[in-house]
C-alpha positions as a LaTeX table, in Angstrom:
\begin{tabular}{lrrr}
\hline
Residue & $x$ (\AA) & $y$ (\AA) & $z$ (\AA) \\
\hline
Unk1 & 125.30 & 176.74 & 118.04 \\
Unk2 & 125.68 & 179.11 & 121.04 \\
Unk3 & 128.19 & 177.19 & 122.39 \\
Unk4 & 130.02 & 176.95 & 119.12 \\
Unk5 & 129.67 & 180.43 & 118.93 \\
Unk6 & 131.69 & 181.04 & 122.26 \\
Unk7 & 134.51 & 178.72 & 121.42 \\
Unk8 & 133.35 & 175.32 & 122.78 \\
Unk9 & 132.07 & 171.87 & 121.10 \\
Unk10 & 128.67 & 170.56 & 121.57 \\
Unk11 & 126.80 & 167.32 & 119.76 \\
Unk12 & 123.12 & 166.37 & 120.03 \\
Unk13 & 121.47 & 163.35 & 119.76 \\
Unk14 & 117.75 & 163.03 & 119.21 \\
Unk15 & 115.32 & 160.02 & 120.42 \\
Unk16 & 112.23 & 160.79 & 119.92 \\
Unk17 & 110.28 & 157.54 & 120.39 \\
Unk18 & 106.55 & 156.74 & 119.05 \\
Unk19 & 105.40 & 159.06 & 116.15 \\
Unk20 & 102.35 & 160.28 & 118.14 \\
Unk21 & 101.45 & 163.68 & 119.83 \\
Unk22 & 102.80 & 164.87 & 122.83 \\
Unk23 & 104.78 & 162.29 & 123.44 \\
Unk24 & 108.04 & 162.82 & 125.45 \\
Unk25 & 111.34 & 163.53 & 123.78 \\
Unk26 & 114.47 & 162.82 & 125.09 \\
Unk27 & 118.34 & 164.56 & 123.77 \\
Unk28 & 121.66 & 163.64 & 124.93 \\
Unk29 & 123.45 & 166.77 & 124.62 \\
Unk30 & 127.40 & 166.92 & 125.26 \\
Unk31 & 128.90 & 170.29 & 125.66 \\
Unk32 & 132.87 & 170.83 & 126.34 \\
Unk33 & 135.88 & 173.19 & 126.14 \\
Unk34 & 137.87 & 170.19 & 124.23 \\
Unk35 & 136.64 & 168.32 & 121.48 \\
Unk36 & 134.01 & 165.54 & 121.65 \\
Unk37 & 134.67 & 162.20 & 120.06 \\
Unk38 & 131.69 & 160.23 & 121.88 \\
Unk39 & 128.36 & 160.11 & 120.30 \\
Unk40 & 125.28 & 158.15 & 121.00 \\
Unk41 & 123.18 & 158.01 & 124.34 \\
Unk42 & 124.44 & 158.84 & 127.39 \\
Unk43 & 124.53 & 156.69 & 129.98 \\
Unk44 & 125.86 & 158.33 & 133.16 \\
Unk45 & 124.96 & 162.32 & 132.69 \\
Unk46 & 126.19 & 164.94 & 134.78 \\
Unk47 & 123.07 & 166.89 & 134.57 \\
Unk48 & 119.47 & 166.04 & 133.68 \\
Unk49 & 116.87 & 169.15 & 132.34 \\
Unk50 & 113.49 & 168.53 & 132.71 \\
Unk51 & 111.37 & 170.18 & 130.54 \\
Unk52 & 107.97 & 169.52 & 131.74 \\
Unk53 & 107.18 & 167.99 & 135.34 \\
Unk54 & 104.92 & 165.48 & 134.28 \\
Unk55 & 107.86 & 163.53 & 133.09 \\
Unk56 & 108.60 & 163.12 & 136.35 \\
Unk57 & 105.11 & 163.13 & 138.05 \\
Unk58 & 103.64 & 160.92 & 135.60 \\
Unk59 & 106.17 & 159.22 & 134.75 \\
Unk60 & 106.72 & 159.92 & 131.03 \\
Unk61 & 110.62 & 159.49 & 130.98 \\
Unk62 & 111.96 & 156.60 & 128.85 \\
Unk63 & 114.37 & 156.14 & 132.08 \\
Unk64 & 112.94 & 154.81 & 134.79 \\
Unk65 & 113.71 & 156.09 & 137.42 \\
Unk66 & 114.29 & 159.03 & 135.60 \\
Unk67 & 117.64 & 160.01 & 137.08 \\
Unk68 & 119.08 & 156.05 & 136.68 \\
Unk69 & 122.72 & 156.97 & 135.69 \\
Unk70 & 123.11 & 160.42 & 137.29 \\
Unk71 & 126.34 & 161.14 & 138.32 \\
Unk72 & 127.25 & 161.77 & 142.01 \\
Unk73 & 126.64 & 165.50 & 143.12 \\
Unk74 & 124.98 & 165.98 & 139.85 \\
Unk75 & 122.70 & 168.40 & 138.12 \\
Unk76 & 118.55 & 168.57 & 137.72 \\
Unk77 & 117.33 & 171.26 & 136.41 \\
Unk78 & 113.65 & 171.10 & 136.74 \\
Unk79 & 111.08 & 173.62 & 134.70 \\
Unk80 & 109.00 & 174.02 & 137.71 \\
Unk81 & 107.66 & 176.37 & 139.97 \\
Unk82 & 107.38 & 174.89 & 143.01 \\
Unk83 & 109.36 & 172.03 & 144.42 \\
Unk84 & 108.20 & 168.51 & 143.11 \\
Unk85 & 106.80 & 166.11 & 146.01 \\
Unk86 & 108.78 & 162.75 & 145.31 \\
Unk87 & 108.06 & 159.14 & 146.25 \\
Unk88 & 110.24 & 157.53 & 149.89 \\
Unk89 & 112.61 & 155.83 & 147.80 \\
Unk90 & 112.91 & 158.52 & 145.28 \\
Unk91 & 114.15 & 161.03 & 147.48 \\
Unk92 & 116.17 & 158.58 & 149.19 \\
Unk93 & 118.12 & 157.95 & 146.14 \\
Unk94 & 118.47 & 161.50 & 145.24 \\
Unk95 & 119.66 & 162.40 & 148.46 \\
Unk96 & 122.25 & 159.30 & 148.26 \\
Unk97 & 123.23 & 160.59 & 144.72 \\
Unk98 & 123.92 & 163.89 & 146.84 \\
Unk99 & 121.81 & 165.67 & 143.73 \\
Unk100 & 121.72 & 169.22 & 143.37 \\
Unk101 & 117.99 & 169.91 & 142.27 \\
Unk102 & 116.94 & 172.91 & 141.18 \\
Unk103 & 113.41 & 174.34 & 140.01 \\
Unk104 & 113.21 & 177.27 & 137.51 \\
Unk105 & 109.83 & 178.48 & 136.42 \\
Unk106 & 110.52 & 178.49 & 133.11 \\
Unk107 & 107.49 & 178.46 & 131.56 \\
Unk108 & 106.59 & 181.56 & 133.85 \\
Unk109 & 108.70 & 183.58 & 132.94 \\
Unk110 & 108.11 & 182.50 & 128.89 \\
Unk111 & 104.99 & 183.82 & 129.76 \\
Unk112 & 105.20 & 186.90 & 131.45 \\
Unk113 & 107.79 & 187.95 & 129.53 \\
Unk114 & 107.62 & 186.99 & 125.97 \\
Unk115 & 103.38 & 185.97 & 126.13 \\
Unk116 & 104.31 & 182.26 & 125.18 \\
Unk117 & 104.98 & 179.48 & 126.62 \\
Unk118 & 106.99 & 178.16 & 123.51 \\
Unk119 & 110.24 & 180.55 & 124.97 \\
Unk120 & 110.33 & 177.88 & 127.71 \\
Unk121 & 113.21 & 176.38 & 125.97 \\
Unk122 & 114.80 & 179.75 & 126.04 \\
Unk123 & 114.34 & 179.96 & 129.67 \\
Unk124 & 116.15 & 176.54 & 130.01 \\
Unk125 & 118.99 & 177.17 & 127.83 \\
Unk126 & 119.72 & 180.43 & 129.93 \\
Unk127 & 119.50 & 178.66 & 133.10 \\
Unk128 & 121.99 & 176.72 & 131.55 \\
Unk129 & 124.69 & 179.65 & 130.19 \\
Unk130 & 123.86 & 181.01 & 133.88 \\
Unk131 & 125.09 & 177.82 & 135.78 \\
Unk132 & 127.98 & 176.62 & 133.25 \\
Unk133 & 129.35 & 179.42 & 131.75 \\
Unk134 & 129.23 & 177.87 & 128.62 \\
Unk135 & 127.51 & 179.26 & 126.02 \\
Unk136 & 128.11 & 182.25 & 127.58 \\
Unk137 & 125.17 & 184.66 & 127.39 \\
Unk138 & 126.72 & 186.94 & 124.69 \\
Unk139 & 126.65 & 183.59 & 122.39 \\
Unk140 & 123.73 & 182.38 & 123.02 \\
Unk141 & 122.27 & 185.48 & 122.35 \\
Unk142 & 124.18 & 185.27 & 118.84 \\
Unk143 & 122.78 & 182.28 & 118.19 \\
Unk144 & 119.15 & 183.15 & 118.89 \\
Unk145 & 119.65 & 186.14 & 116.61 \\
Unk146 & 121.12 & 184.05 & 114.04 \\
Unk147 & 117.99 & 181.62 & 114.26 \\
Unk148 & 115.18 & 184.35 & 114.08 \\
Unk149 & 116.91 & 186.96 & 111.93 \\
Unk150 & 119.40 & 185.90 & 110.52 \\
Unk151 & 121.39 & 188.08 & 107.90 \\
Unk152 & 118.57 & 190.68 & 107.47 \\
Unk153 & 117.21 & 192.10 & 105.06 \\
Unk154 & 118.41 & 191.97 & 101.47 \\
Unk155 & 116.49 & 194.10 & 99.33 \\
Unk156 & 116.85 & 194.24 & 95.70 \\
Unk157 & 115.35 & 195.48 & 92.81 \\
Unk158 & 112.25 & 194.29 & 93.94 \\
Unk159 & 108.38 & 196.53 & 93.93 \\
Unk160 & 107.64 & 199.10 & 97.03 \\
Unk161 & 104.89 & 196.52 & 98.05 \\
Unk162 & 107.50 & 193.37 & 98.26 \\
Unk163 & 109.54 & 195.49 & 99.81 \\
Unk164 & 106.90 & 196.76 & 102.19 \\
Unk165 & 106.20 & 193.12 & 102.94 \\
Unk166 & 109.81 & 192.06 & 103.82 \\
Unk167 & 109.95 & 194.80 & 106.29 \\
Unk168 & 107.01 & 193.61 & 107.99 \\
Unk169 & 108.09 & 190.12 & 108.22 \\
Unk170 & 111.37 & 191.43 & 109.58 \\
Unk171 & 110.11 & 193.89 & 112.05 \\
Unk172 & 107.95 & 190.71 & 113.41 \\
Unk173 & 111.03 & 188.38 & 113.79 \\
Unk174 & 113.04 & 191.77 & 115.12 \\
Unk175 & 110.23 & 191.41 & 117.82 \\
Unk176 & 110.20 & 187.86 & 118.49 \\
Unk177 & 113.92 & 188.00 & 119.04 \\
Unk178 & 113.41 & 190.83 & 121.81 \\
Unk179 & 110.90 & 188.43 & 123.83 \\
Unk180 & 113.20 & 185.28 & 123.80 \\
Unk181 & 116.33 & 187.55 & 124.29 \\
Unk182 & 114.27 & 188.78 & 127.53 \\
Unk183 & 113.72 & 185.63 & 128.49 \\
Unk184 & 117.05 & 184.20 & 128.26 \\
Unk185 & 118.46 & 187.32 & 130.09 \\
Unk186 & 115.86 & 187.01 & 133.12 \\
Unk187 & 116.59 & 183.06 & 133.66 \\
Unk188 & 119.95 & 183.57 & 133.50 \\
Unk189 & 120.07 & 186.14 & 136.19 \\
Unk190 & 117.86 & 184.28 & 137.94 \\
Unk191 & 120.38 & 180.89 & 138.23 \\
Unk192 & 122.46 & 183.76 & 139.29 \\
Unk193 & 120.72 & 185.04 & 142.22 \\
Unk194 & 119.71 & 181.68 & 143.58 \\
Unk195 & 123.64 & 180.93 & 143.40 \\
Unk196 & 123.66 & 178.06 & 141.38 \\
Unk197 & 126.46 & 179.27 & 138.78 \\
Unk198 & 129.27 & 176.58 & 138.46 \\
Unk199 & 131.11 & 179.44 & 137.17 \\
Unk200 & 130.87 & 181.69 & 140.72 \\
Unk201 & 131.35 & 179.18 & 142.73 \\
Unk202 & 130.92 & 175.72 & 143.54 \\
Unk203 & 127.15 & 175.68 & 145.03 \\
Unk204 & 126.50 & 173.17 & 147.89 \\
Unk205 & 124.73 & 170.15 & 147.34 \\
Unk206 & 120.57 & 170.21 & 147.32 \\
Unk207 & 118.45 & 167.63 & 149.24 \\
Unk208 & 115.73 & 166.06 & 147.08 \\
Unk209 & 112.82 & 168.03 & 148.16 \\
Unk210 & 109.94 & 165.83 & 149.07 \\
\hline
\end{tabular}
């Protein structure tokens, strides 16, 4: 929606394989300045975001390897810490692919900042605003208002204690938007600072880090 929001087109496809918990997800997400008339999977991404390491470390993508189809120079973002140690031929490949790999510690800073790690996917998508340009970070940030908030509050003829109630529920969501707005604002500075913004200028290419 964010990058609606900011003039662009986006589409999103879901696979979410076997119905059983914690199993790994995987989205094929297409964002542009032009319209998008492809759907379905994609085969040869420009940029792969890894949500949790151990899709990588235990080898939970549906992909294997999980960068098969990445194009040359390309994009991983990683929600990691610390750099991930890779098998011989692993970062052999990467380094052929000439892959720009980079590790934000997304679930950190979901932490620290809004005391949960279920704003990880808020660090991720500002990582991604930071890098691209696109949502930009005003948009996004419409967006996440729009999905915790909303309109507001309508209040009608309605008792003081309904009333009462629907201010509470309100101020809670008003607060749950602050966290994930902090969030989105710190990783996004932060794929600033480490220079990776597409939009700045073209960053040079990352050896796999072993």
């Amino acid at each position: 929606n964010g990058v609606v929001i900011s003039g662009g087109f986006s589409s999103l496809v879901p696979f979410f394989g076997s119905e059983k918990r914690n199993a790994p997800v995987e989205s094929y997400v297409r964002i542009s300045n032009e319209e998008i008339y492809e759907i379905g999977e994609i085969i040869f991404p420009n940029v792969l975001m890894i949500f949790h390491p151990s899709v990588i470390t235990l080898g939970k993508s549906y992909t294997m390897p999980f960068y098969t189809g990445l194009k040359q120079k390309g994009i991983i973002l990683i929600n990691s810490k610390k750099p991930i140690k890779f098998t011989r031929d692993e970062q052999r490949e990467l380094e052929e692919k000439e892959a720009r790999i980079y590790y934000l510690p997304a679930t950190e800073m979901a932490n620290d900042l809004a005391k949960t790690d279920l704003a990880t996917n808020m660090a991720m998508c500002g990582a991604i605003s930071g890098i691209f340009g696109l949502p930009d970070l005003e948009s996004l940030a419409a967006s996440v208002k729009d999905r915790f908030v909303g309109k507001g509050i309508v209040v009608s003829g309605g008792t003081a204690a309904l009333d009462s109630a629907i201010e509470k529920k309100f101020a809670k969501k008003q607060k749950l938007l602050e966290a994930n707005q902090m969030v989105l604002d710190a990783a996004h500075a932060y794929t600033i600072e480490q220079g990776w913004s597409e939009a700045e200028a073209e960053p040079e290419p990352a050896k796999a880090t072993a």
